[in-house]
N, CA, C and O of each residue as an XYZ file, in Angstrom:
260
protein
N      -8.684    -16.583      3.052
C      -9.121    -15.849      1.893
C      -7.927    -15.575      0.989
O      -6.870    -15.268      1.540
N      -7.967    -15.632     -0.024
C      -7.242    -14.966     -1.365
C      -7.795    -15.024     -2.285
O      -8.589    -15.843     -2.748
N      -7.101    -13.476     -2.849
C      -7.606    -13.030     -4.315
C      -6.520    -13.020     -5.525
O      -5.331    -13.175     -5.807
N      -7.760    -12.733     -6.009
C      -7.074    -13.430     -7.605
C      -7.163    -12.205     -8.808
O      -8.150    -11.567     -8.442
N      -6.740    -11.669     -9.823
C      -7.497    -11.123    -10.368
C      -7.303    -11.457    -12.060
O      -6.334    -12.086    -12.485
N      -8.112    -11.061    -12.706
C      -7.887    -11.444    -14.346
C      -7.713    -10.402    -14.744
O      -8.803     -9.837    -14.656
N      -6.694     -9.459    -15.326
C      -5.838     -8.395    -15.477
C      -6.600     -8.680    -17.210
O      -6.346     -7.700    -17.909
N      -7.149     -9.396    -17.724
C      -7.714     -9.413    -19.350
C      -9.010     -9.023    -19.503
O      -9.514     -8.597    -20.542
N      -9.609     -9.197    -18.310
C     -11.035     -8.553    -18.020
C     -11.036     -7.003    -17.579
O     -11.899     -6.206    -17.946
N     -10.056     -6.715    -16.822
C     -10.082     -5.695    -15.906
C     -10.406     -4.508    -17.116
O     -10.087     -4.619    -18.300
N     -11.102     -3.385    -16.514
C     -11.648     -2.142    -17.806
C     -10.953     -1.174    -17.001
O     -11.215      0.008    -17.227
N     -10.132     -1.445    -16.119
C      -9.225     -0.106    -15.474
C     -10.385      1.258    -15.012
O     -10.450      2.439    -15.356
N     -11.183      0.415    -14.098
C     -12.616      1.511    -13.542
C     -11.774      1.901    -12.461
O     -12.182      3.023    -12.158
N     -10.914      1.629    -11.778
C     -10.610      1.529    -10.369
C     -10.860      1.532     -9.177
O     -10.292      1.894     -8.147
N     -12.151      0.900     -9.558
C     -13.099      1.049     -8.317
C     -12.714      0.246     -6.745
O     -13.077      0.646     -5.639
N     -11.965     -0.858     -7.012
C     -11.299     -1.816     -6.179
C     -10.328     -0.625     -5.673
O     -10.711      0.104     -4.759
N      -8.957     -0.424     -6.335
C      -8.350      0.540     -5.555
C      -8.722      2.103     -4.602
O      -8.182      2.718     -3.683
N      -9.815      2.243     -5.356
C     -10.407      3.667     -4.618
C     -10.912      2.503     -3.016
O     -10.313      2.769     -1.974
N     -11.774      1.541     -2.988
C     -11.902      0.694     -2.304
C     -10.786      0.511     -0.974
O     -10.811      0.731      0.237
N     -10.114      0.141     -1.661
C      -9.094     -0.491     -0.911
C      -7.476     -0.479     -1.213
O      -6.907     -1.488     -1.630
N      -6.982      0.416     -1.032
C      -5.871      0.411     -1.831
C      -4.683      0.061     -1.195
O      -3.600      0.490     -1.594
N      -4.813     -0.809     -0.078
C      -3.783     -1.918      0.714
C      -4.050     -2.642      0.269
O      -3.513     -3.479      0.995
N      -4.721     -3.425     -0.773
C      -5.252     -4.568     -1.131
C      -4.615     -4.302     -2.833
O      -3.950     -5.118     -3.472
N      -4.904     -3.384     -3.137
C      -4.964     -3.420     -4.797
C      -4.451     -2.091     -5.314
O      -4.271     -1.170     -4.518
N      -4.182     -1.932     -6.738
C      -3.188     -0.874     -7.423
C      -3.234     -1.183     -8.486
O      -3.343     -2.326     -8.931
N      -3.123      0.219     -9.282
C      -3.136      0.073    -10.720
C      -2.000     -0.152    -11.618
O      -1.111      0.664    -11.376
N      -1.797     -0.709    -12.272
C      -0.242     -0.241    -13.531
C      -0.575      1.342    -13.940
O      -1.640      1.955    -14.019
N       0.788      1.722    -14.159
C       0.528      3.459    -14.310
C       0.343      3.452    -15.831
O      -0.452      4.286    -16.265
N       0.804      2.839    -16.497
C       0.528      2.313    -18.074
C      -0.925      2.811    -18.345
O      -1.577      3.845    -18.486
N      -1.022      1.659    -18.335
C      -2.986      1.705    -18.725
C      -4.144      1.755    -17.447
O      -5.352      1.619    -17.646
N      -3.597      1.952    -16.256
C      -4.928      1.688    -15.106
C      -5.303      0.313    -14.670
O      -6.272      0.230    -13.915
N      -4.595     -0.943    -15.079
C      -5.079     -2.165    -14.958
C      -4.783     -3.011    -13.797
O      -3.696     -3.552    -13.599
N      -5.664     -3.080    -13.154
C      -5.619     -3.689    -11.526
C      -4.174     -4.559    -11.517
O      -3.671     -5.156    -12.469
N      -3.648     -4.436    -10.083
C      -2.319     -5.265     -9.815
C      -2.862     -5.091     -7.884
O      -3.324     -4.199     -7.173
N      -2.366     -6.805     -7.693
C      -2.888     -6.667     -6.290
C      -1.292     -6.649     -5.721
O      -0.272     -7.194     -6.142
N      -1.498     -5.968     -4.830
C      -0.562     -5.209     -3.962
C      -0.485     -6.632     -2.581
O       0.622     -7.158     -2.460
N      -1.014     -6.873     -2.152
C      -0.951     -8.876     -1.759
C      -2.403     -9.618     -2.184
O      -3.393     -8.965     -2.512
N      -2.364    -11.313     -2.118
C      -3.482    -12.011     -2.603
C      -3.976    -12.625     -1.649
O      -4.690    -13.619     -1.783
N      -3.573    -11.975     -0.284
C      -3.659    -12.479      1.035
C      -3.768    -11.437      2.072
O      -2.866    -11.066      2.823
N      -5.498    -10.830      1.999
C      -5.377     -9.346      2.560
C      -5.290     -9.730      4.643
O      -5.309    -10.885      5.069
N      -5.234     -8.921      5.248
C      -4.973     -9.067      6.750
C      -6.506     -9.332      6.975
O      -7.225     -9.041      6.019
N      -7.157     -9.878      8.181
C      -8.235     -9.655      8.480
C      -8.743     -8.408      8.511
O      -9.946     -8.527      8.276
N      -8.570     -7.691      8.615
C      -9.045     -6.180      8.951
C      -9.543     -5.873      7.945
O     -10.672     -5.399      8.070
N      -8.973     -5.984      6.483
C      -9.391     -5.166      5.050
C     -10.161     -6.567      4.281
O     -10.772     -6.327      3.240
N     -10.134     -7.988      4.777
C     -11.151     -8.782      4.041
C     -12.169     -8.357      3.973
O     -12.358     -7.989      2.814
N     -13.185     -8.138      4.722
C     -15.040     -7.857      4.062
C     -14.745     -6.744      3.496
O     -15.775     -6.403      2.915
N     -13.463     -5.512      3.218
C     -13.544     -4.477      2.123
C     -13.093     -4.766      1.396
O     -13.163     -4.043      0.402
N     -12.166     -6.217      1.297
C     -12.026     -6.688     -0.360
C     -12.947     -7.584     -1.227
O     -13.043     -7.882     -2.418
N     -13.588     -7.876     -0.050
C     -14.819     -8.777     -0.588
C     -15.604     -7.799     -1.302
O     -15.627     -7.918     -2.527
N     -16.216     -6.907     -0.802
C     -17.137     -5.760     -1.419
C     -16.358     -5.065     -2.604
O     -17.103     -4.838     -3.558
N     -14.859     -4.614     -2.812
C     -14.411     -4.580     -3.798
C     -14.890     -5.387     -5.005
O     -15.358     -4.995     -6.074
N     -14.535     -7.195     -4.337
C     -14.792     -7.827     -5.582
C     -15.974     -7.810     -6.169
O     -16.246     -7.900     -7.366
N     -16.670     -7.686     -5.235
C     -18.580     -7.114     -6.054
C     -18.882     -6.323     -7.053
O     -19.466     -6.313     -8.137
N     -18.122     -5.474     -6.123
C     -18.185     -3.788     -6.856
C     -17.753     -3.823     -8.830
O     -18.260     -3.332     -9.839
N     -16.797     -4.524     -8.583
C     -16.096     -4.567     -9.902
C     -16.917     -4.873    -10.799
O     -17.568     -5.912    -10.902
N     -16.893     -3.594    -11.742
C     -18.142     -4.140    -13.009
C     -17.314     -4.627    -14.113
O     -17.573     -3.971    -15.122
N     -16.352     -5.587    -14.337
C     -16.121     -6.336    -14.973
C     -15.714     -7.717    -14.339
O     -15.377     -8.606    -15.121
N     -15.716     -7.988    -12.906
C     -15.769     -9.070    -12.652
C     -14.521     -9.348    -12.804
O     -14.387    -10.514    -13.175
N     -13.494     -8.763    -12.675
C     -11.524     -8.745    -12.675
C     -11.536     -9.557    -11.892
O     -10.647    -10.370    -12.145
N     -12.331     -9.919    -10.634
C     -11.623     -9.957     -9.492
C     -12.689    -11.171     -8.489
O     -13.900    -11.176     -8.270
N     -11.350    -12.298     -7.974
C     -12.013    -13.345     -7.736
C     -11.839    -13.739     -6.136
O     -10.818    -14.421     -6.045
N     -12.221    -13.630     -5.345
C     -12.136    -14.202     -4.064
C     -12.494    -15.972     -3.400
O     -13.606    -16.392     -3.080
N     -11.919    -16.306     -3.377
C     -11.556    -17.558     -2.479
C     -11.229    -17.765     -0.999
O     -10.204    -17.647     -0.328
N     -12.870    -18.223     -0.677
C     -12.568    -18.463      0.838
C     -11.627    -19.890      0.879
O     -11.650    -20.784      0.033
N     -11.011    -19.848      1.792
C     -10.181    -21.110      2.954
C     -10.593    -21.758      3.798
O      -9.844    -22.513      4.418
């Protein structure tokens, strides 16, 4: 698995980081998703997967392997 995210889409909801926040983080700037790795451990994949759902702008892209 790895993720991806489009930082031009992102609306800084932070719903991914409230999610998961070994996985993902905001810029203190504006709130705009920054992934913290693009290669989460097994343990926090199906909660980054559901992150990427969650996201109501669709920032955020997962790629299975």
């Amino acid at each position: 698995m790895r993720i991806s995210v489009d930082q031009d889409k992102c609306i800084a909801s932070g719903m991914c980081v409230l999610a998961v926040p070994e996985v993902f983080d905001q810029r203190e700037e504006d709130g705009i998703v920054i992934l913290r790795t693009d290669v989460p451990p097994p343990e926090l994949r199906e909660a980054a997967r559901e992150a990427a759902a969650s996201c109501p702008s669709w920032a955020i892209t997962v790629t299975e392997s």
